[in-house]
N, C-alpha and C positions, 0 to 999 in steps of 0.2 A: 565271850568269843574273842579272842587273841590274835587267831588267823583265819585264815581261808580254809574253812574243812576239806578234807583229803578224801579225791573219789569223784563222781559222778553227779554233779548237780544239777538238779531235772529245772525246766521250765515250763508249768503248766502253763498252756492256750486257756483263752477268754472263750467259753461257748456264745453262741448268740442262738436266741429263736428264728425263725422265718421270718419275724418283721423285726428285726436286727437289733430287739432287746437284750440286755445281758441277762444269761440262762442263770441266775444266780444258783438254782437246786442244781442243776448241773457240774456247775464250776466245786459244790462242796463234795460229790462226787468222784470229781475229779482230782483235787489236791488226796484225800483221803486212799487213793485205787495209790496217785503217785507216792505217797510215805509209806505205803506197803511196800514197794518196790525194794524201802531199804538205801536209797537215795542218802550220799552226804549231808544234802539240805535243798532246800528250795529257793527257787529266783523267781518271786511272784512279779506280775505283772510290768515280765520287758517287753521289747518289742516283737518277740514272737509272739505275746499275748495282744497284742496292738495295744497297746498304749498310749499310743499318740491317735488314736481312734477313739479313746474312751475321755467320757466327760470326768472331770475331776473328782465327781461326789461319787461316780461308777469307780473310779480306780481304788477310792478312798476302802467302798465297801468290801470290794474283793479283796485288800488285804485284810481288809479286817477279819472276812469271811476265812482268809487261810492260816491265820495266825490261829483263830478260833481250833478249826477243824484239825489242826498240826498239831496242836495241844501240848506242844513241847518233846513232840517225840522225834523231830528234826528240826533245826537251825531255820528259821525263814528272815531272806535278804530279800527287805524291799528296795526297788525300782523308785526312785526318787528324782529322775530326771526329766526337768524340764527348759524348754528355750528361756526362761527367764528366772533371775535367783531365786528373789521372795516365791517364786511359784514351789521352785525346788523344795526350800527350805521350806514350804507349808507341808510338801509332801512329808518331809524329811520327820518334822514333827509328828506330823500324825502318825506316821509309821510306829516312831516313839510311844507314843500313846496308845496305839493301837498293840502295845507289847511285840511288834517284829527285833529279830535277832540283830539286826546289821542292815542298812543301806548301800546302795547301787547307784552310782551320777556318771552319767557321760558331759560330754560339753555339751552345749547349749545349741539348741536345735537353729538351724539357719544361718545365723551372725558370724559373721568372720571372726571371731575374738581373739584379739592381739594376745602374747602369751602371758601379760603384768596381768589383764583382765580375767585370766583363762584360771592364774592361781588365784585371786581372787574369790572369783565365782565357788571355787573349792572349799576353801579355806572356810566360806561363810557359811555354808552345806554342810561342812564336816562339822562345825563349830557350832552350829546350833542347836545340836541334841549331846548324849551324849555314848549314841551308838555307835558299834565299832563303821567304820565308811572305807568303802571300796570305791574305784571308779573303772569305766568302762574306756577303753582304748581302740576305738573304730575308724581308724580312714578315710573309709569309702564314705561312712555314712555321719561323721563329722567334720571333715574336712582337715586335720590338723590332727599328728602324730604324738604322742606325749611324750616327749624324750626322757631313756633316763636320768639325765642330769634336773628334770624337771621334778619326776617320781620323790628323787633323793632329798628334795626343797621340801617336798610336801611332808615326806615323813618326819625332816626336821622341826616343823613348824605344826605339825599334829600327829598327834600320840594312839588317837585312833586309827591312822589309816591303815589296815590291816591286809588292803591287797588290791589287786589289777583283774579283771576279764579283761584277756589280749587278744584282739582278735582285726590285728591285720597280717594275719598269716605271713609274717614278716620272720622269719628265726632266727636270723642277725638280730633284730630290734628283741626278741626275748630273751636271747641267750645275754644282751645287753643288759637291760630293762633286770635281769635277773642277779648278775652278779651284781651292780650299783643296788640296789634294795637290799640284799643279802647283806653285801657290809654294812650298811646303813641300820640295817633293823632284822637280824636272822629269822624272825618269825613272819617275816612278811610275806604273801602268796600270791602268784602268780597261774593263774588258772585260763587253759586256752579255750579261747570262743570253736562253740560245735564240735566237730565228734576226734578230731584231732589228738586222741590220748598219746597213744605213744610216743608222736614227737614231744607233747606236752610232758610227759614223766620223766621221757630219758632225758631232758637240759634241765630237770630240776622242778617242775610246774607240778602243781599240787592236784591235777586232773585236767576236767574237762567239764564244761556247760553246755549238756546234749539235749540238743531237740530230739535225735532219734529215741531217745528213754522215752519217749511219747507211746512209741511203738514197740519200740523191742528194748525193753528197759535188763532186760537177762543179758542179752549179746553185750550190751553198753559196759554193764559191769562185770562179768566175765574178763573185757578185755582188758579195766581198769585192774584187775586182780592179776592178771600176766606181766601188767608192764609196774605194777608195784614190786612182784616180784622178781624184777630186772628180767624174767624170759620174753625180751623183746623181740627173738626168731619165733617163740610160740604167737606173738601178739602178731605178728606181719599179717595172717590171712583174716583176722578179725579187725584188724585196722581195714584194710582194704573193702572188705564189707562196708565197714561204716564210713568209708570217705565215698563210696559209691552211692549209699542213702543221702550222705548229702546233699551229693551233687543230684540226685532226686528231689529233694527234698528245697533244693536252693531257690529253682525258678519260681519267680511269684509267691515266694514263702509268705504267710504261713497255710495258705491254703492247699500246697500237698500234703502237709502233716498235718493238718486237720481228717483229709481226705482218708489218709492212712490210719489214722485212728480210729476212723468211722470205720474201714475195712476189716481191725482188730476188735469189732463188737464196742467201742466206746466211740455214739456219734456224737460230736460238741458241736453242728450247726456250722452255719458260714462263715465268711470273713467278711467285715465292714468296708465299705468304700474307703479308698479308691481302688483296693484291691477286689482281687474276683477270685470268685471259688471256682474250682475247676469244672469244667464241662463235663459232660457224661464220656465223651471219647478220652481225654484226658484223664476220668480216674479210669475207663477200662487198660490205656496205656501201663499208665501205674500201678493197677494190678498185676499185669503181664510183669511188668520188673522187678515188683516183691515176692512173686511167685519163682521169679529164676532164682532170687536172690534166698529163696527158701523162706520167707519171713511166716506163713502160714503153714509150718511141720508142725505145728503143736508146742514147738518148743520154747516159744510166749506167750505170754496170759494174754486168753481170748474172755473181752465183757469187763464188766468193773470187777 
């Protein structure tokens, strides 16, 4: 794997039982319903799956469990970040071992990291196996922007790094982040966090990493087939859809699109502390706005 596969890349959720074990029969269910879909590839175990909620040897197995179950009929990029390197980089390995396609790092959970430590941290991630390595660019939820004069460091100094999830909705920072990579390294991909395709296609971004594909995995790619084929007036009213799911789907994530799942015939259980799964008022709400939004005409797969 070279670059960033082109299209729609699903994130299967972590089911849990009632008493907040991981539903492991579940979860192989669940990746198998999502490679039917037809998905570019899969992003197992980020933090829409909680991640940072799951014990080490629980993370370990559920890739193991997806790599298994995916059998090579799509691309899987494991999630390999953690607050601390050696943690990363055990992740990184076993993903290795565990035959996954490509790894996932964002910074390091909490730590201010200066940016000498911040390449660092990378460089030792990337270098430790010898899979292709992406990393994740989030703001809000690391505190510190990756510039691209930063990106262009990296891929001069490792040969793997094949791509970005961008997702501080910034489109200065990607239309940036885009041309500095491009010259650096033409195959390199820049793919935007959530349902955001169209702005993602038309500056050049290789898709999208949608949570809605949980739900409405047809609408998702539909839209990525319009804005591939540059009808970006056709794509306006399916964009708008999906930035509406969203913004549904945003508050308290990931327990509306667990909810909505459960509504689509596929339940995957709660969400682990400290998040909370929605209330009984809360998903009849949420039914009422996928019912405006048409998600139950039939014209997505209802059950596994």
């Amino acid at each position: 794997m070279r670059t960033v596969p082109k299209g729609v890349m699903h994130i299967p959720v972590t089911p849990f039982k009632e008493d907040m074990a991981v539903d492991y029969g579940t979860f192989e269910k669940l990746v198998d319903w999502h490679v039917k879909q037809a998905p570019s590839s899969l992003c197992v175990i980020l933090h829409i799956a909680e991640s940072v909620s799951l014990a080490k040897e629980e993370h370990k197995q559920l890739v193991e469990i997806a790599v298994r179950v995916t059998d090579g009929r799509v691309p899987v990029i494991a999630n390999v970040s953690a607050a601390g390197t050696d943690q990363a980089i055990d992740l990184a390995r076993h993903a290795e071992k565990a035959r996954a396609d490509a790894v996932i790092c964002i910074s390091p959970y909490y730590w201010p990291v200066p940016e000498e430590a911040l390449y660092e941290h990378f460089v030792r991630v990337a270098t430790a196996t010898d899979l292709p390595f992406m990393i994740y660019n989030s703001p809000i939820f690391q505190g510190v922007s990756l510039s691209p004069k930063f990106l262009v460091r990296l891929i001069e100094r490792l040969p793997n790094f094949i791509g970005e999830k961008e997702a501080s909705h910034n489109f200065e920072y990607f239309i940036e982040a885009r041309r500095a990579t491009q010259a650096a390294r033409p195959e390199f991909g820049l793919i935007l966090g959530v349902e955001y395709m169209l702005p993602s296609v038309s500056m050049g971004g290789v898709g999208s990493m949608s949570i809605a594909g949980g739900a409405v995995p047809r609408m998702m790619q539909k839209l990525y087939e319009l804005c591939a084929c540059g009808r970006f007036c056709d794509a306006l009213s399916l964009q708008d859809k999906a930035s509406h799911l969203w913004q549904l789907f945003k508050p308290e994530y990931p327990a509306p699109i667990k909810a909505a799942m459960e509504m689509m015939g596929r339940p995957v259980g709660p969400v682990r502390g400290p998040m909370r799964s929605l209330t009984d008022a809360q998903k009849r709400k949420l039914r009422e706005e996928l019912e405006a939004l048409s998600i139950f005409d039939g014209s997505e797969p209802f059950g596994w």
